[in-house]
C-alpha positions in Angstrom: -85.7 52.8 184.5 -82.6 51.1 184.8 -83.0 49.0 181.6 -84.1 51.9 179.6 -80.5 53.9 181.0 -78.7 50.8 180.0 -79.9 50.5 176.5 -79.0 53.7 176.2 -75.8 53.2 177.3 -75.6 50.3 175.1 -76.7 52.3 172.3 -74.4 55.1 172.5 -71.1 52.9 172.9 -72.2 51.3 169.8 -72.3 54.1 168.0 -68.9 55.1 169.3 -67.4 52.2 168.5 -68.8 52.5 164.7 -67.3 55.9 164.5 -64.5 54.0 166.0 -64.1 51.3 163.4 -64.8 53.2 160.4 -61.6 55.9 161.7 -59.0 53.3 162.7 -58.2 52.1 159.2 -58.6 55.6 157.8 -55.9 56.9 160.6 -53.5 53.9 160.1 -53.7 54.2 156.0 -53.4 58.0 156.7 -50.5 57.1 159.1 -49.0 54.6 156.2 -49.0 57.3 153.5 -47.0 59.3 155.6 -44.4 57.1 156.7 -43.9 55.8 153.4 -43.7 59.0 151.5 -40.1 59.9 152.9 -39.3 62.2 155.7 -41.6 64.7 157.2 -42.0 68.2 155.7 -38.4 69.9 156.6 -36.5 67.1 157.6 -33.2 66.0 155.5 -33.2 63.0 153.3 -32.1 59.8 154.3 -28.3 59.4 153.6 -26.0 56.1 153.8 -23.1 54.4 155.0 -22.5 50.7 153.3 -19.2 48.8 154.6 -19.0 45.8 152.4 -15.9 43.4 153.9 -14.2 40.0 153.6 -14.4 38.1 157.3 -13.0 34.6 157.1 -14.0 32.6 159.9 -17.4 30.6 160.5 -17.0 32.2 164.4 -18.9 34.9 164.2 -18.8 35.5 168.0 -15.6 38.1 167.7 -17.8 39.8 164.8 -21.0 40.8 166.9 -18.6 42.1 170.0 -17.0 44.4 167.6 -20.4 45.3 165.5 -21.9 45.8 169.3 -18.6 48.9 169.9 -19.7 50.2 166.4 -23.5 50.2 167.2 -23.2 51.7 170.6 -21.1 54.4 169.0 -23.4 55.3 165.8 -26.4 55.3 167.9 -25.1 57.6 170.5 -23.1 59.6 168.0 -26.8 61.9 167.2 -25.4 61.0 163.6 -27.7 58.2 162.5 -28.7 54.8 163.5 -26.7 51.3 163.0 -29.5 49.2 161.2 -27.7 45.8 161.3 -25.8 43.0 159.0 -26.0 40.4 156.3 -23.5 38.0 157.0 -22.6 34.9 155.1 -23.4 31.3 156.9 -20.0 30.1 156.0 -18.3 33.4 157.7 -16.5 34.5 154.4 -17.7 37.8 154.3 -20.6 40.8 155.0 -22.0 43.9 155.5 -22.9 46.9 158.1 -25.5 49.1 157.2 -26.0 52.8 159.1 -28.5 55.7 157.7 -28.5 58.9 158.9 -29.4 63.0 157.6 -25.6 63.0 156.3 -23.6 59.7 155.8 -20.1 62.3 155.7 -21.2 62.5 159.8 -22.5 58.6 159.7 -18.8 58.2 158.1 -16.9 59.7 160.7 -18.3 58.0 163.8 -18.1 54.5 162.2 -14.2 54.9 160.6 -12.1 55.0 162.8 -13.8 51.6 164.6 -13.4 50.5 161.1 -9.9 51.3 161.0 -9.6 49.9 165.0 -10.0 46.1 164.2 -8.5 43.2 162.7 -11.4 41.3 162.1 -12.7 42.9 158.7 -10.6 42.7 155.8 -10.7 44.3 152.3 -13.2 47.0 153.7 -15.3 48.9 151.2 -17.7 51.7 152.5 -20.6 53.1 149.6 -21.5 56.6 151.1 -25.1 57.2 149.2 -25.8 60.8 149.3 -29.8 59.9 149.2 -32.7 57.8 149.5 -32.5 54.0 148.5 -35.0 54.8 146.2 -33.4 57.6 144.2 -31.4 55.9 141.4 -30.2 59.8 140.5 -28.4 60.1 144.4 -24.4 60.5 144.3 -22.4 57.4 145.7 -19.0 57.6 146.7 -16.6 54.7 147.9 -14.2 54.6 150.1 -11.8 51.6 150.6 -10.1 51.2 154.1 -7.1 49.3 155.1 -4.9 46.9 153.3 
């Protein structure tokens, strides 16, 4: 008897795990399609805020404690999120990158850090009113400081 019960057994978590198999790649395509068509149904489209800047030093180490005050303060802000750099090996120059519903908002947390250091020269910021993938979205830039 107890055979029989655990073939049974056997046989139904087989089957499960069939069912199982064959609906774990249809979820995670179903899953895929959705997070790569855009934003959910409702939601705004992704704005951005670009800062493009000259740096001039190959010591970084002042850099990341600055982008770390600017980070904290974009990701706290509710405005967006702080997505990270591109920075040059030899320290000459870089670029922030911050996405949000409405880079105007994403704009006003991050200047006034912007404005707050030394570090960055010849700051440029591209606010793209739209996806990245939306050659028709409006771009305005803004330079700051001298």
């Amino acid at each position: 008897m107890r055979q029989r019960n655990r073939a049974s057994l056997n046989l139904i978590v087989s089957s499960q795990m069939k069912r199982l198999l064959f609906a774990l790649p249809v979820l995670l395509f179903l899953l895929s399609a959705y997070a790569n068509s855009g934003n959910a149904k409702g939601s705004p489209p992704e704005q951005a805020v670009i800062v493009y800047f000259d740096y001039g030093s190959a010591d970084w180490k002042p850099f990341f404690a600055f982008e770390k005050t600017l980070e904290d303060a974009v990701n706290h802000s509710g405005a967006g999120d702080y997505d990270g750099n591109e920075l040059a090996v030899d320290g000459s120059d870089g670029s922030l990158y911050m996405y949000g519903p409405d880079a105007d908002k994403l704009f006003a947390v991050a200047k006034p850090i912007l404005l707050s250091t030394r570090l960055l020269k010849n700051i440029k910021v591209v606010l793209r009113y739209g996806r990245v993938d939306d050659k028709s979205a409006r771009e305005v830039t803004v330079r700051l400081g001298s």
